[in-house]
Backbone as CSV, one residue per row, in Angstrom:
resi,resn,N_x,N_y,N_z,CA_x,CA_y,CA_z,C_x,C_y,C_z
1,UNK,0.829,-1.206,0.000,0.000,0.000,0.000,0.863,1.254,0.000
2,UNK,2.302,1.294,0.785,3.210,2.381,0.537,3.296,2.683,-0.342
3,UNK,3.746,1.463,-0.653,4.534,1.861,-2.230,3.554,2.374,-3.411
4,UNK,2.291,2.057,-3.537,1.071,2.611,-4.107,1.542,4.047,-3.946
5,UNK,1.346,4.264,-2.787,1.618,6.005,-2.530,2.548,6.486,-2.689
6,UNK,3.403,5.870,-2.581,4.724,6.630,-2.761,5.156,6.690,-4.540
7,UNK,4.510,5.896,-5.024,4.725,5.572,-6.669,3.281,6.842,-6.459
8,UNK,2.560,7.253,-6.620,1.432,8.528,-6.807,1.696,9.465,-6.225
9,UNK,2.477,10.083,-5.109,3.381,10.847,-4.580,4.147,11.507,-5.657
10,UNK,5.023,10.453,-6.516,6.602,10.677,-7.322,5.688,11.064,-8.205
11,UNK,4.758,10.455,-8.859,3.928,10.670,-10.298,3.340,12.360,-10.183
12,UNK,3.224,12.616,-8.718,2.141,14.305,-8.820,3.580,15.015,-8.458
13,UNK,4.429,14.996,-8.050,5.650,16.191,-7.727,6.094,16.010,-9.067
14,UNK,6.319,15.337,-10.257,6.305,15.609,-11.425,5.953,16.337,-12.369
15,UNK,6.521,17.125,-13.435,5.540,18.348,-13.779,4.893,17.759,-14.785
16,UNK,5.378,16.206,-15.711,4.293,15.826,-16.166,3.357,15.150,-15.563
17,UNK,3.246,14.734,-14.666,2.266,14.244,-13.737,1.269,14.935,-13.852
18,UNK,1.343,16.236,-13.124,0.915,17.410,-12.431,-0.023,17.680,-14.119
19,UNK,0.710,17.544,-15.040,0.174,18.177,-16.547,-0.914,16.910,-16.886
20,UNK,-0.432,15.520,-16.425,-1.960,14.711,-16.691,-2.958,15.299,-16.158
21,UNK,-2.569,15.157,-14.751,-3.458,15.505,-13.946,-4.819,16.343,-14.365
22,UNK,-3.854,17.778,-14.743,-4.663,18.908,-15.152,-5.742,18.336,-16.015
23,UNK,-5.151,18.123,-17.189,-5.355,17.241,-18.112,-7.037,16.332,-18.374
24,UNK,-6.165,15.757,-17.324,-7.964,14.501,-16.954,-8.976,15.180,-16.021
25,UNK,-8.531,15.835,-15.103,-9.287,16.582,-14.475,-10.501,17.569,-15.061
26,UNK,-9.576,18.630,-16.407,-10.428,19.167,-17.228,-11.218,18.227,-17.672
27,UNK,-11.107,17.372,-18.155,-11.984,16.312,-19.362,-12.777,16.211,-18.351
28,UNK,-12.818,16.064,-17.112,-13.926,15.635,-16.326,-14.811,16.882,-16.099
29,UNK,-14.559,18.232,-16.216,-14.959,19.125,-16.022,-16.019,19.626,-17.426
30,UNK,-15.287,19.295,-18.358,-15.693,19.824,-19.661,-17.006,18.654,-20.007
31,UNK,-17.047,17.748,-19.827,-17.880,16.267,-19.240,-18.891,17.161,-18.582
32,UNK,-18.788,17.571,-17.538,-19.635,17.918,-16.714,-20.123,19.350,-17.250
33,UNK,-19.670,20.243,-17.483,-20.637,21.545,-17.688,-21.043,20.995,-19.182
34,UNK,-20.990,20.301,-20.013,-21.959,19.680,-21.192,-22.737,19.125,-21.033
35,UNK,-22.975,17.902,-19.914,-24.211,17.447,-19.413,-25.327,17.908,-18.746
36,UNK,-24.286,18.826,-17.789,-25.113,20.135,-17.215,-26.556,20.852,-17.768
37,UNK,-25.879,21.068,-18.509,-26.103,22.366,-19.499,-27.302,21.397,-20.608
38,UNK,-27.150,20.663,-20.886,-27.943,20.034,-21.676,-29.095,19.097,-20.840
39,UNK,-28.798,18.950,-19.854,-29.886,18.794,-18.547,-30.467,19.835,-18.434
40,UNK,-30.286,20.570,-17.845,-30.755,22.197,-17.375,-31.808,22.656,-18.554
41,UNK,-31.206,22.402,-19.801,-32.267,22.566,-21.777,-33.133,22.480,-21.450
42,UNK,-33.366,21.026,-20.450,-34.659,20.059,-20.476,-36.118,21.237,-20.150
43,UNK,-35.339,22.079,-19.162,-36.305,23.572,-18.970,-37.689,23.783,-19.942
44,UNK,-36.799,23.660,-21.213,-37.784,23.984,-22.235,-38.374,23.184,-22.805
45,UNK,-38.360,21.894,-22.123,-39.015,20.947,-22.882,-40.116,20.541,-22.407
46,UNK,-40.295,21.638,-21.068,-42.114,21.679,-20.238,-41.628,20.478,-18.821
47,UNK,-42.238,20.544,-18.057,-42.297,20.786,-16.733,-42.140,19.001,-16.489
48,UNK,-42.889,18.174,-16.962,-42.385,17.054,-16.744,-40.874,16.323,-17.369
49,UNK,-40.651,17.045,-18.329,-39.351,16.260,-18.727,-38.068,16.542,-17.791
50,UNK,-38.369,18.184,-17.268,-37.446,18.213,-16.350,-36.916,17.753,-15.025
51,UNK,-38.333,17.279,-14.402,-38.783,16.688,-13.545,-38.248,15.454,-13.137
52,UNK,-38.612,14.979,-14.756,-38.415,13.072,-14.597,-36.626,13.302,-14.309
53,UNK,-36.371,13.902,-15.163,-34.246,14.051,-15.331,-33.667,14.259,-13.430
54,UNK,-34.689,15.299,-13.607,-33.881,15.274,-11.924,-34.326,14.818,-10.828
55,UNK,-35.487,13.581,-11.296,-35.779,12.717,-10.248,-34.936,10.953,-10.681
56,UNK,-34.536,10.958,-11.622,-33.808,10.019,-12.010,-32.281,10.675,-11.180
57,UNK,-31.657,11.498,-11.827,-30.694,11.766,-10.842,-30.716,11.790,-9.069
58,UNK,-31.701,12.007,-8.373,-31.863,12.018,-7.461,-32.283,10.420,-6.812
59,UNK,-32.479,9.997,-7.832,-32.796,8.247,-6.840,-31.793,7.480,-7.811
60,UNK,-30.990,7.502,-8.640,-29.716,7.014,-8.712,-28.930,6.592,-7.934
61,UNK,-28.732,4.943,-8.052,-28.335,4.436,-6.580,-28.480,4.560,-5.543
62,UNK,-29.668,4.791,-5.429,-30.868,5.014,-4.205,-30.495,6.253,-3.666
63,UNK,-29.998,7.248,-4.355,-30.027,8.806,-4.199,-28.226,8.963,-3.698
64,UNK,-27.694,7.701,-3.678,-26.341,8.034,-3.560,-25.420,8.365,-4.493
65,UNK,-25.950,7.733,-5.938,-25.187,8.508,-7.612,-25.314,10.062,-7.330
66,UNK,-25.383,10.244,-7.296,-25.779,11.958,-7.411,-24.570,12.643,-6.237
67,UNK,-24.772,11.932,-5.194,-24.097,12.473,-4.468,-22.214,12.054,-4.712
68,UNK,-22.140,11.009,-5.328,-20.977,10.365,-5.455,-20.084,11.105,-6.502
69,UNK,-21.480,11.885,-7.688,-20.724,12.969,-8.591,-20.655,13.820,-8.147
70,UNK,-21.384,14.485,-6.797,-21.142,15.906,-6.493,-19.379,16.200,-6.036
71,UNK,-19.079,14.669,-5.210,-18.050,14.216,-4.392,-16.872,14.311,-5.302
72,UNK,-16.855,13.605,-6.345,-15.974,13.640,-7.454,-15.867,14.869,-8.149
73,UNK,-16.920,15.440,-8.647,-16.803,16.883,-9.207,-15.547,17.867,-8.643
74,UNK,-15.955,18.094,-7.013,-15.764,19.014,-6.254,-14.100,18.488,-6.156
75,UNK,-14.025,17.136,-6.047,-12.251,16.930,-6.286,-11.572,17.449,-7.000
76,UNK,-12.228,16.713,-8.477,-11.715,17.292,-9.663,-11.321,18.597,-9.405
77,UNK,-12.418,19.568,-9.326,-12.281,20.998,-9.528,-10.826,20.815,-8.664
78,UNK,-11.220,21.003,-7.658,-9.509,21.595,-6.569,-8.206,21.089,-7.375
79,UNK,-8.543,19.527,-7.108,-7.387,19.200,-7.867,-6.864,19.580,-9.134
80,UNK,-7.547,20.324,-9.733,-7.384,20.920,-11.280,-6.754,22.397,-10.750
81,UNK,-7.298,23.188,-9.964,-6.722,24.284,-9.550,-5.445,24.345,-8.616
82,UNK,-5.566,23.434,-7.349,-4.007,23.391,-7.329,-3.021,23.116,-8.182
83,UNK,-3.149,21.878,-9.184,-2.211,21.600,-9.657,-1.672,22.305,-10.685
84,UNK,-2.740,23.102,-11.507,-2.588,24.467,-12.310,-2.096,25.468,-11.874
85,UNK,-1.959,25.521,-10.751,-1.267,27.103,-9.680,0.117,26.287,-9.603
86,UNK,0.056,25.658,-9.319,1.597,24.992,-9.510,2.626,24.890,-10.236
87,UNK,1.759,24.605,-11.370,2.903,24.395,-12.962,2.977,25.749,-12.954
88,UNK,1.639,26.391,-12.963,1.956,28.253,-13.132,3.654,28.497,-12.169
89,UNK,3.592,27.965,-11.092,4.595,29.161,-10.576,5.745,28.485,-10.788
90,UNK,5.747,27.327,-10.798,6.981,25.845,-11.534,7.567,26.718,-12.752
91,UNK,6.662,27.215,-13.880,7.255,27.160,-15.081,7.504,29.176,-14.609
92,UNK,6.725,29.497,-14.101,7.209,31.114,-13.944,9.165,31.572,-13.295
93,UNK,9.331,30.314,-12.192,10.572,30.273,-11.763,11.356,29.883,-13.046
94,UNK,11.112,28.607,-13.619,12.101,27.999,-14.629,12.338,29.151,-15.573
95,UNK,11.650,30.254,-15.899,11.818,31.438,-17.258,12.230,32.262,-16.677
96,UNK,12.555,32.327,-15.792,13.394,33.959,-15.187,14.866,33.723,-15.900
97,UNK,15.195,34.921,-16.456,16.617,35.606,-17.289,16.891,36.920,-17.034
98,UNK,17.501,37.490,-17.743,17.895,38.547,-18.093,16.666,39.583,-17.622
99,UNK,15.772,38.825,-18.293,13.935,40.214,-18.278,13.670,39.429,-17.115
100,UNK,14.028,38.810,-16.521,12.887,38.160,-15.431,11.990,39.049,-14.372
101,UNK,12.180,39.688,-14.246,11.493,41.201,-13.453,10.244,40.919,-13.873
102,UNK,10.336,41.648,-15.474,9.114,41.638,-16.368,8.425,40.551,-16.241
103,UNK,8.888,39.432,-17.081,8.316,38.395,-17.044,7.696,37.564,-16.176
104,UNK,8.256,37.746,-14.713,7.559,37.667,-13.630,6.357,38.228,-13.224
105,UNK,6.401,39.857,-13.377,5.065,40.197,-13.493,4.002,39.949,-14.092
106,UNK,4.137,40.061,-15.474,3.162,39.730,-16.018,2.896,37.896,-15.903
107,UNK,3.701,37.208,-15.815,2.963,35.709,-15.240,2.340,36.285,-13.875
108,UNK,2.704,36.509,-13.028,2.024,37.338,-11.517,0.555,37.547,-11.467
109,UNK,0.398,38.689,-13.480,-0.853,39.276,-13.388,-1.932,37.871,-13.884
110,UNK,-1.143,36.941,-14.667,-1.536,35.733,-15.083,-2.458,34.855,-14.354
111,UNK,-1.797,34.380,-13.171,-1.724,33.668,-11.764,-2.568,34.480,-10.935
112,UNK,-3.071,35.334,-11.095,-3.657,36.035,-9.883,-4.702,35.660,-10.871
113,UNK,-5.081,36.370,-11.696,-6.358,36.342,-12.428,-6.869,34.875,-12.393
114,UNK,-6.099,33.601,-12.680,-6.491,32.446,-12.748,-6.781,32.066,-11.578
115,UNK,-5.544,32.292,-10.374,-6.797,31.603,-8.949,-7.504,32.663,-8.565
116,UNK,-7.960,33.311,-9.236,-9.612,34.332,-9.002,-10.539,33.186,-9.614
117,UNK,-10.331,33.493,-11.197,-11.299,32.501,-11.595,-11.204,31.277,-10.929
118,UNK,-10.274,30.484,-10.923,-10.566,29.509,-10.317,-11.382,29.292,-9.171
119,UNK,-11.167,30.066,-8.159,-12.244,30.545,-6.987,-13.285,30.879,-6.960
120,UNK,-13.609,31.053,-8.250,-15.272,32.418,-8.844,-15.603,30.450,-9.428
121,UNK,-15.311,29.380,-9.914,-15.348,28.953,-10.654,-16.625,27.713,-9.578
122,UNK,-15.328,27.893,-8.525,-15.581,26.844,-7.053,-16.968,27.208,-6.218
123,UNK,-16.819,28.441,-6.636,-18.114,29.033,-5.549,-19.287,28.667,-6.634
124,UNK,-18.568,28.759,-8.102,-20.368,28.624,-8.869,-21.037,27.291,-8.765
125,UNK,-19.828,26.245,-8.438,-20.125,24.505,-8.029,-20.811,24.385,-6.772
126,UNK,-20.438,25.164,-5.354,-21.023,25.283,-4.412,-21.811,26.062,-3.947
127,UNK,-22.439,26.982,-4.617,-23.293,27.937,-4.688,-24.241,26.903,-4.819
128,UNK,-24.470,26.403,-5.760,-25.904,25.942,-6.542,-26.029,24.664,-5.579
129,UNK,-25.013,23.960,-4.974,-25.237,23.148,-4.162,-25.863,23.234,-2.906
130,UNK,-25.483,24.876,-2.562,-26.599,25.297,-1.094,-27.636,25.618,-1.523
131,UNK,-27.537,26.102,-2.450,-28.939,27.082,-2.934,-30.043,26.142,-3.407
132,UNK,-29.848,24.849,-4.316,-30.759,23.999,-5.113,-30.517,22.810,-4.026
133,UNK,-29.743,22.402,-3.741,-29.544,20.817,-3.476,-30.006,20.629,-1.652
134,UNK,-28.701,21.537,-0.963,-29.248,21.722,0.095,-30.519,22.798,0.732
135,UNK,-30.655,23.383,-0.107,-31.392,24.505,0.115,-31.452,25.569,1.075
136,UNK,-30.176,26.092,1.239,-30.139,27.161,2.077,-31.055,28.356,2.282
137,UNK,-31.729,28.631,2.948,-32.185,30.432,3.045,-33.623,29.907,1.971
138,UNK,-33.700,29.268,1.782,-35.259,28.859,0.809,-36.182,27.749,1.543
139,UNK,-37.332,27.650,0.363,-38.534,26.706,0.721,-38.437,25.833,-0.818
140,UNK,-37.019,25.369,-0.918,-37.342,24.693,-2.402,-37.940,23.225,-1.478
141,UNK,-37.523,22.878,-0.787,-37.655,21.107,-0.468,-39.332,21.438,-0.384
142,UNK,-40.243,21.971,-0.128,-41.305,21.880,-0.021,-42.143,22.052,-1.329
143,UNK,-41.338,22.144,-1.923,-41.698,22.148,-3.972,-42.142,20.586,-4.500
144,UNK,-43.556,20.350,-4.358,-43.677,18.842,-4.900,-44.450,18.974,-6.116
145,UNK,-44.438,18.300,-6.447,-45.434,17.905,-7.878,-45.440,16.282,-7.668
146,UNK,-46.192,15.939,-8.751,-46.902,14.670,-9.225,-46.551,14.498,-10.714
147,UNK,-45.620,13.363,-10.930,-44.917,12.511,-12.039,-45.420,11.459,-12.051
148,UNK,-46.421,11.162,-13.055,-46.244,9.304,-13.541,-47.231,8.907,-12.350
149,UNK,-47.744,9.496,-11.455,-48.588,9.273,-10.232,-47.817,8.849,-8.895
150,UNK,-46.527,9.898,-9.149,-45.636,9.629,-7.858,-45.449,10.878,-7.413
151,UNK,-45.248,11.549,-6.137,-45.180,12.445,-5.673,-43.076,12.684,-5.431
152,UNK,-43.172,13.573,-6.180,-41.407,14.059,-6.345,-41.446,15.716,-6.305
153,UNK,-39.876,15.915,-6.035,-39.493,17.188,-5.855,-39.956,17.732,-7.333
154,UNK,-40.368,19.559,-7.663,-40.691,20.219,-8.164,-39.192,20.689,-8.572
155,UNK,-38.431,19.743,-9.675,-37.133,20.788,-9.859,-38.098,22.439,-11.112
156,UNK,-38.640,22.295,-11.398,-38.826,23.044,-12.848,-39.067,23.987,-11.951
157,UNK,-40.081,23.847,-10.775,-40.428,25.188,-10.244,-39.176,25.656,-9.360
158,UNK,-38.321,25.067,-8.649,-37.079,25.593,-8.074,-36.579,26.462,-9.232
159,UNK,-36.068,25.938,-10.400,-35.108,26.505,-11.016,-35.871,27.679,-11.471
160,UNK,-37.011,27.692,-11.797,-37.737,29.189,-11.935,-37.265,30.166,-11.293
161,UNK,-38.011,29.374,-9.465,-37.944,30.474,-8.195,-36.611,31.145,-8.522
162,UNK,-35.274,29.516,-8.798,-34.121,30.616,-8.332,-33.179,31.317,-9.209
163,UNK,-33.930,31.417,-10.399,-33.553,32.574,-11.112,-34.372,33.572,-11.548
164,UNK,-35.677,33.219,-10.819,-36.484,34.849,-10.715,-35.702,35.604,-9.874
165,UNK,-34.765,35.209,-9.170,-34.006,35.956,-7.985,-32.934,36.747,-9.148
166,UNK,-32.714,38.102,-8.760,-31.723,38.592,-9.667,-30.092,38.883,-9.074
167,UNK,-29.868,38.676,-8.299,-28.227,38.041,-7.459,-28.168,36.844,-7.803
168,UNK,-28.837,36.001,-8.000,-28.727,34.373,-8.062,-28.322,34.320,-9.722
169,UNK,-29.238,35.396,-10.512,-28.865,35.181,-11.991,-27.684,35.931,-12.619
170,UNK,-27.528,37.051,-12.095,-26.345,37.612,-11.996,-24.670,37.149,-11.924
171,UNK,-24.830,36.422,-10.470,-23.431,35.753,-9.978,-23.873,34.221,-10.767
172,UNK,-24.632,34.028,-11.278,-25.008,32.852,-12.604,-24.064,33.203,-13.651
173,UNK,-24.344,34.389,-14.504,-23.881,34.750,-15.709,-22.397,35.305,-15.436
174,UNK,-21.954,36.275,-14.398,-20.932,36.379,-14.052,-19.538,34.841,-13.780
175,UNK,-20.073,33.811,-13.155,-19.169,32.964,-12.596,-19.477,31.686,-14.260
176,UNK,-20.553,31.948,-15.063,-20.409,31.490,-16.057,-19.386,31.731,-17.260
177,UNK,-19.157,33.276,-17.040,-18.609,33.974,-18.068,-16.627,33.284,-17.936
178,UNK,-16.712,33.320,-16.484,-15.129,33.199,-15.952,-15.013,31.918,-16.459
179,UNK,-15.839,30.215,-15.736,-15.787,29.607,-16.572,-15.552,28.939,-18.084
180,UNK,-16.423,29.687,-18.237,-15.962,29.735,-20.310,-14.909,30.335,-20.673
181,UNK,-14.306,31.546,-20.235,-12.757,31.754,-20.383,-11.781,30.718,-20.171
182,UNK,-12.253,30.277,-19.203,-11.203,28.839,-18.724,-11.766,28.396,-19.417
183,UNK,-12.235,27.715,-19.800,-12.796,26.593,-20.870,-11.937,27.021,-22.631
184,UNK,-12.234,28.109,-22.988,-11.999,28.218,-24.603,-10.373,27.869,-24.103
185,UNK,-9.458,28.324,-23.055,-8.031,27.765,-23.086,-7.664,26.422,-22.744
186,UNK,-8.721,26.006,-21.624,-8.532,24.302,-20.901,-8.480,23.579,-22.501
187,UNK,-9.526,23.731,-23.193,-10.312,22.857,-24.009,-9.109,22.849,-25.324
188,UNK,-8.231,23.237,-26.036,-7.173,23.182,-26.976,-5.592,22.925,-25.726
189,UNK,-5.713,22.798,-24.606,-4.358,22.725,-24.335,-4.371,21.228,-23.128
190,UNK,-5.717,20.870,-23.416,-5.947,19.470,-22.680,-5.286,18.580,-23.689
191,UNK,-5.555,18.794,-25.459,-5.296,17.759,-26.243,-3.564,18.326,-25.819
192,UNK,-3.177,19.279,-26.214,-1.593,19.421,-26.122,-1.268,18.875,-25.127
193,UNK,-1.672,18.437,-23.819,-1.134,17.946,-22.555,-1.071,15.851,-23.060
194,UNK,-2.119,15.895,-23.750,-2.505,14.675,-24.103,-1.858,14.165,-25.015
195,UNK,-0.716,15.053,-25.903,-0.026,14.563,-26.926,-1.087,14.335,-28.097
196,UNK,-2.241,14.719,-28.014,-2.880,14.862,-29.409,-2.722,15.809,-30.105
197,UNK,-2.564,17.187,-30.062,-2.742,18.253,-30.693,-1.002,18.699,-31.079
198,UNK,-0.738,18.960,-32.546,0.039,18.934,-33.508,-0.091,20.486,-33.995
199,UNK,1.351,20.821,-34.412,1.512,22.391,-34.674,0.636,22.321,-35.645
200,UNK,0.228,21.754,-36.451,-0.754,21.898,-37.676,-2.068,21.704,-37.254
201,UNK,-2.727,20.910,-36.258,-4.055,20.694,-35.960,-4.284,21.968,-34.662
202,UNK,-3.606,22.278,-33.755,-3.318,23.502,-32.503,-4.481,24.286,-33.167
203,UNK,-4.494,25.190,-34.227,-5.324,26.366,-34.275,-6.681,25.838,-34.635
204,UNK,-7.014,24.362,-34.848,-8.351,24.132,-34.940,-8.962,23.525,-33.548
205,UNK,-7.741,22.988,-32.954,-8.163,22.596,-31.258,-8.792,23.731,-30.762
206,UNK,-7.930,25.283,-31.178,-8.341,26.501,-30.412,-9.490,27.210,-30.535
207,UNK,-9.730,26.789,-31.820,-11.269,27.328,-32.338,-12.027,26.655,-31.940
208,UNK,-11.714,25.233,-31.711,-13.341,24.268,-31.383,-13.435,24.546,-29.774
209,UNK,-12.174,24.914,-28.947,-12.419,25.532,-27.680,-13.208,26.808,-27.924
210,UNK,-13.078,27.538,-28.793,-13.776,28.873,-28.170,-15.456,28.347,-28.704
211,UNK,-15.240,27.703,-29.755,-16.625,27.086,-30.025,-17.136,26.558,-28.918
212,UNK,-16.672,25.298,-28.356,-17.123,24.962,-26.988,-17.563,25.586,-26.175
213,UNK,-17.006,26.850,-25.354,-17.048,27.648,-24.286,-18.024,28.354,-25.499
214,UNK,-17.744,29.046,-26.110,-19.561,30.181,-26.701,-20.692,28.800,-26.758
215,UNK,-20.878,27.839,-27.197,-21.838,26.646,-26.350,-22.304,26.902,-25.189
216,UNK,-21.781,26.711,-24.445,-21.596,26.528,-22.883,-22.312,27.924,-22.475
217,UNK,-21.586,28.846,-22.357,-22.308,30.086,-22.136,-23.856,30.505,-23.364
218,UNK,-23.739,30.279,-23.993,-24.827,30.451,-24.735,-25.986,29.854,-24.026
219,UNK,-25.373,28.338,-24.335,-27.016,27.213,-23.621,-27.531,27.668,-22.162
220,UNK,-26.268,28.185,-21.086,-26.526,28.148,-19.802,-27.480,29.611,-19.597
221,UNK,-26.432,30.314,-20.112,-27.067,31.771,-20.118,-28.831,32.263,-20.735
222,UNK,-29.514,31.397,-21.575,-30.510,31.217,-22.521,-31.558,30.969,-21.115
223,UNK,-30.721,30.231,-20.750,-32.222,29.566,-19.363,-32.355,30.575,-18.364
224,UNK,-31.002,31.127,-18.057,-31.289,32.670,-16.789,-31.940,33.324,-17.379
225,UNK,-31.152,34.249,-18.618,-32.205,35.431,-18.998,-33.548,35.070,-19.607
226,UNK,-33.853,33.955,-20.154,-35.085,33.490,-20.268,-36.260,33.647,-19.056
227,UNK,-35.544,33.262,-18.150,-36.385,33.461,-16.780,-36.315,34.589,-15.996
228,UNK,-35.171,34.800,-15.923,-34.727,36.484,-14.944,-35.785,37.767,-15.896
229,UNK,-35.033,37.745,-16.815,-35.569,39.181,-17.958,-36.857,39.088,-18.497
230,UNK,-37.568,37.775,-18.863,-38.506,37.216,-19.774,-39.775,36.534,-19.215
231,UNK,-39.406,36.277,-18.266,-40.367,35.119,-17.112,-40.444,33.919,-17.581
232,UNK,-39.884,33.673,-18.053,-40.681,32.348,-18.439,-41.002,31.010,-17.486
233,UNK,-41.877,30.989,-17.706,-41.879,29.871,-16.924,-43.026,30.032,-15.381
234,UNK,-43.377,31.786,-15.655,-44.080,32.713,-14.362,-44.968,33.292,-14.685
């Protein structure tokens, strides 16, 4: 069992380690705000389809699936952000020369901005987890409806309530926006970490990232201001 650890120990103080890491971590991330997001659609597909989705997620392995991805998610994320603050300041030491002053700074302004987002990124994962799941400061758990002639939680009307709220849709579109920045760069430099992406294929990895991330923000953003600005759904 040491040696397990101590062989996964040597593998993460590695900077290619550290670069899988990142690596798989994103894929799990980029995994997840696509399913998300294409769950969340279901919005518009009227009140029972959304229903059934997040009552299937919710009794998934007798309501423990759900929780087992929240568990994993929330790893991922950290582990994707430490180990990214790392190589950041790994490769910021290794380039100091002559300019290193400069070049320090501006990686500095780099690194700061990224564990912001990264932090803006964490709170948008645990935000929605107090706000929808546990239900902090609300009356969502008392949201029922009737599916199929079973009495289940009311997700369609939660997600209404909690983006009729305009702080809730706000720090929505805001911690979305940071996201998708990370995303159009995660998403072309995951294949480069992966040894897929080739000086000749690179500028189409980079485009199908920014394609990706305008996805992502598009689909997510469609359901707030749909409801915040538009009502729908009220």
């Amino acid at each position: 069992m040491s040696s397990v650890f101590d062989s996964l120990s040597r593998f993460y103080a590695s900077s290619i380690g550290k670069k899988i890491l990142v690596a798989l971590t994103g894929l799990v991330m980029l995994g997840f705000v696509l399913g998300h997001m294409i769950g969340n659609l279901l919005i518009f597909a009227g009140k029972d389809a959304i229903n059934e989705y997040g009552h299937l997620l919710q009794t998934a392995l007798h309501g423990g699936g759900v929780w087992i991805a929240r568990i994993g998610l929330l790893a991922a994320v950290v582990l994707h952000i430490v180990a990214t603050i790392q190589l950041t300041k790994a490769n910021r030491a290794a380039r100091k020369d002559a300019y290193g002053k400069h070049k320090a700074q501006v990686s500095s302004k780099s690194s700061h901005i990224m564990i912001w987002s990264g932090l803006t990124i964490l709170a948008f994962i645990i935000y929605p987890l107090l706000h929808f799941t546990v239900r902090v400061g609300n009356d969502y758990a008392s949201y029922q409806t009737t599916l199929h002639g079973e009495t289940v939680h009311d997700v369609y009307r939660m997600v209404i309530a909690g983006f009729s709220w305009a702080p809730a849709s706000i720090f929505y579109l805001i911690a979305m926006a940071l996201l998708c920045s990370h995303l159009s760069h995660g998403f072309s430099s995951l294949f480069q970490t992966l040894g897929i992406s080739t000086d000749k294929t690179e500028p189409l990895f980079k485009k199908a990232g920014y394609a990706f991330a305008g996805l992502i923000f598009a689909g997510n953003a469609t359901i707030v201001l749909s409801i915040w600005l538009f009502g729908y759904g009220r």
